[in-house]
C-alpha positions in Angstrom: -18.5 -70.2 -67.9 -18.5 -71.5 -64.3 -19.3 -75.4 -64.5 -21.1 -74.8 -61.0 -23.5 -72.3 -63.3 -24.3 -75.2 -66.1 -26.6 -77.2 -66.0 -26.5 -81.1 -64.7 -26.3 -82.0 -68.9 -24.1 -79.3 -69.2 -21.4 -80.2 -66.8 -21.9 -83.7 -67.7 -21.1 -82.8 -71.1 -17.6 -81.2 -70.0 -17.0 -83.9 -67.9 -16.9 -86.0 -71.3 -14.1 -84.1 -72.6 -12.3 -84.5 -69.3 -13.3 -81.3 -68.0 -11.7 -82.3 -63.6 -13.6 -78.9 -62.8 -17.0 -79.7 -64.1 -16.4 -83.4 -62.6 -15.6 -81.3 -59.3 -18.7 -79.3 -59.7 -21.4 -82.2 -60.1 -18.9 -83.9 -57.1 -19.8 -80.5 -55.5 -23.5 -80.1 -56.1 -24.8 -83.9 -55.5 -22.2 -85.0 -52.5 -24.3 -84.3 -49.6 -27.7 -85.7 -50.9 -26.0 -88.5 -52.3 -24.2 -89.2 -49.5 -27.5 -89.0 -46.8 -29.8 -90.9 -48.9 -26.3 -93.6 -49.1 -26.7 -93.8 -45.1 -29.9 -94.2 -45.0 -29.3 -97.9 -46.3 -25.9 -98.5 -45.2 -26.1 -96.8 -41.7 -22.1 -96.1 -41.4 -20.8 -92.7 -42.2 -17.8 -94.1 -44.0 -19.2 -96.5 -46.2 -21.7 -93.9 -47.3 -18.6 -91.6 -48.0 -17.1 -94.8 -50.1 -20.2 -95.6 -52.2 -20.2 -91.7 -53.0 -16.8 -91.9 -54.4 -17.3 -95.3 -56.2 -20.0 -93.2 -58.0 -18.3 -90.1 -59.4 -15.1 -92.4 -60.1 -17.0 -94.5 -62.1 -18.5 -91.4 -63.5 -14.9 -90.2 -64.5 -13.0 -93.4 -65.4 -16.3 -94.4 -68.1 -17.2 -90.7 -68.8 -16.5 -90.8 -72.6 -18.5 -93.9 -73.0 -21.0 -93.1 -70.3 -25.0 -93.1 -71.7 -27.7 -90.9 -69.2 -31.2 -92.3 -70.2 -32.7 -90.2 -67.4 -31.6 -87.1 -65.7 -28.4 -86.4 -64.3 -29.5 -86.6 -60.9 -32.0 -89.9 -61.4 -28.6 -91.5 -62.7 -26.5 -90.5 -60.1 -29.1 -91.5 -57.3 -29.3 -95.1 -59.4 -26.0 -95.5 -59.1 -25.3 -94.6 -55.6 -28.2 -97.7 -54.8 -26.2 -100.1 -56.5 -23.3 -98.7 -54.9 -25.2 -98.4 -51.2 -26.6 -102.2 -51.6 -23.3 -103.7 -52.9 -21.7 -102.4 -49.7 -24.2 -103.4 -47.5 -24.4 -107.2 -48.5 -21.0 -107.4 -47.2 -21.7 -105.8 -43.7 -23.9 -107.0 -40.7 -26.8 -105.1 -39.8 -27.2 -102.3 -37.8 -30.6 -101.9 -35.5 -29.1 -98.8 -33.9 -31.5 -95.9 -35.9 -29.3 -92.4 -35.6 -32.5 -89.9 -35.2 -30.8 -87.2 -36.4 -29.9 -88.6 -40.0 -33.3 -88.9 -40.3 -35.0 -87.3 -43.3 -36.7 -84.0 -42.3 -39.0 -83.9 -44.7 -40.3 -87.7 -43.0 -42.4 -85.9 -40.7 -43.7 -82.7 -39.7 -42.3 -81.4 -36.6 -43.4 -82.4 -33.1 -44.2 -80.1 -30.0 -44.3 -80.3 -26.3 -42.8 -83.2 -24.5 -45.5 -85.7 -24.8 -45.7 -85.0 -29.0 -41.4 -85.0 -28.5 -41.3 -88.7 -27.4 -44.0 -89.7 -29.9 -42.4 -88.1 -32.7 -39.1 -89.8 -31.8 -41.2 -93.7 -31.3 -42.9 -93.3 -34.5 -39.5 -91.9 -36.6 -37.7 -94.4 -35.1 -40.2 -97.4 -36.0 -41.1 -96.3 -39.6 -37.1 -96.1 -40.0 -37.0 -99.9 -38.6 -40.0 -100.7 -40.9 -38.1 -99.6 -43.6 -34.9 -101.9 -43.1 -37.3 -105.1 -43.1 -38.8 -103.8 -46.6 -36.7 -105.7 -49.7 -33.9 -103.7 -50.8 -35.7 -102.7 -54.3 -38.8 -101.5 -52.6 -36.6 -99.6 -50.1 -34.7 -97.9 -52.8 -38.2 -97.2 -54.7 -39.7 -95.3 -51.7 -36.7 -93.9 -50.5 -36.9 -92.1 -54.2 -39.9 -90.9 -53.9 -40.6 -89.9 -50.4 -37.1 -88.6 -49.3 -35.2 -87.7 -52.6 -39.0 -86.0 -54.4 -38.0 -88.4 -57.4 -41.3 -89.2 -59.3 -42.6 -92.6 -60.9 -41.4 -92.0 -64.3 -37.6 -90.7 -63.0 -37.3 -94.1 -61.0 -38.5 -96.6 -63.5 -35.9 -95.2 -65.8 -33.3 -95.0 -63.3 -33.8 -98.5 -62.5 -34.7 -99.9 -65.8 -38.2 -100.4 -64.9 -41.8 -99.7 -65.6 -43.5 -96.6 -64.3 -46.3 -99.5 -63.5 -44.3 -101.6 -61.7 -42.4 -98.7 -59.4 -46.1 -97.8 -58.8 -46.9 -101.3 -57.9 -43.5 -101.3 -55.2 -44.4 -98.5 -53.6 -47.9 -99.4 -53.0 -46.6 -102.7 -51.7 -44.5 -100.9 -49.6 -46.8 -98.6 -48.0 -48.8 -101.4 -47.2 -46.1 -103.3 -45.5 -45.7 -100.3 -43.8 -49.5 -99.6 -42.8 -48.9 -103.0 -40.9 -45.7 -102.3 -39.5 -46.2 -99.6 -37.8 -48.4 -99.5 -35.0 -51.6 -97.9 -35.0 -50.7 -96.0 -31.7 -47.9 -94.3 -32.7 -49.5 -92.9 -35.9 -51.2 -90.2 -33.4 -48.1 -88.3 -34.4 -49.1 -86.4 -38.1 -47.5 -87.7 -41.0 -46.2 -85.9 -43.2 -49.3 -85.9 -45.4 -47.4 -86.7 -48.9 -46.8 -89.9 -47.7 -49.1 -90.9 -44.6 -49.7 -94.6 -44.5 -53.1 -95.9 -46.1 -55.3 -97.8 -44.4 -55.5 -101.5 -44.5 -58.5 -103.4 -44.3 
């Protein structure tokens, strides 16, 4: 059977034997995602490319003693965070925000000029807002909101509780509500995640 047919366990499981084609396969099937959710924190194309790599060669150099406590994919997005924020403590900041690597699934689209240069204010200040966040609730809601991971997925992933993930990403969006101006909330959020009010 094509590896690219198996499942995530499935391919996992031939890349315990030292299946290179089912390795290739989940390289395959995961590299893009993995590698824009990497950017997202790192902000360079080639370290996202590196941290990427540093996953699935980990993957292959420990895959006979390797243990998945979650999904496939809630491991390999765990990993590429560690990978992502290792990187990135060696490397100066970026403010520059690239608009185009943004997420679409942030926001819903924007029409007529006016809506344009909203859309691009508010995308480019919630991306900002996110930076200042500390790196664990960063990770948390980049999880859930970009990547569609739920609570339970991320707690494992991380080695937390599903009570405590909850507890980040409500600090976050609150962090957030104050962050990001009033004014430039005009433009709709993308409703799963629209910014709660803070009193």
């Amino acid at each position: 059977m094509n590896p690219g047919d198996d499942t995530d366990d499935e391919v996992l499981a031939r890349v315990r034997l030292g299946d290179e084609a089912a390795l290739a396969a989940l390289f395959q099937r995961y590299h893009d995602r993995l590698g824009r959710f990497s950017y997202s924190f790192l902000r360079r194309r080639e370290l996202a490319e590196e941290a990427v790599a540093n996953v699935f060669i980990n993957v292959w150099r420990r895959r006979e003693t390797i243990v998945v406590n979650t999904s496939v994919r809630s491991y390999l997005f765990a990993a590429v965070i560690n990978q992502s924020l290792n990187l990135r403590r060696g490397q100066t900041r970026h403010s520059a925000i690239w608009l185009e690597h943004v997420p679409n699934t942030l926001l819903v689209e924007a029409h007529g000029t006016d809506r344009d240069v909203l859309y691009r204010e508010l995308v480019s200040e919630i991306e900002s807002a996110l930076e200042r966040l500390p790196p664990r609730q960063q990770a948390i809601f980049r999880m859930s909101r970009f990547e569609g991971l739920r609570y339970a997925e991320i707690a494992k992933s991380l080695g937390m509780s599903s009570r405590m993930v909850q507890n980040q990403m409500l600090q976050a969006l609150k962090q957030l509500a104050l962050d990001v101006p009033k004014s430039s909330r005009r433009v709709h959020v993308h409703r799963e995640w629209s910014l709660p009010r803070v009193n």
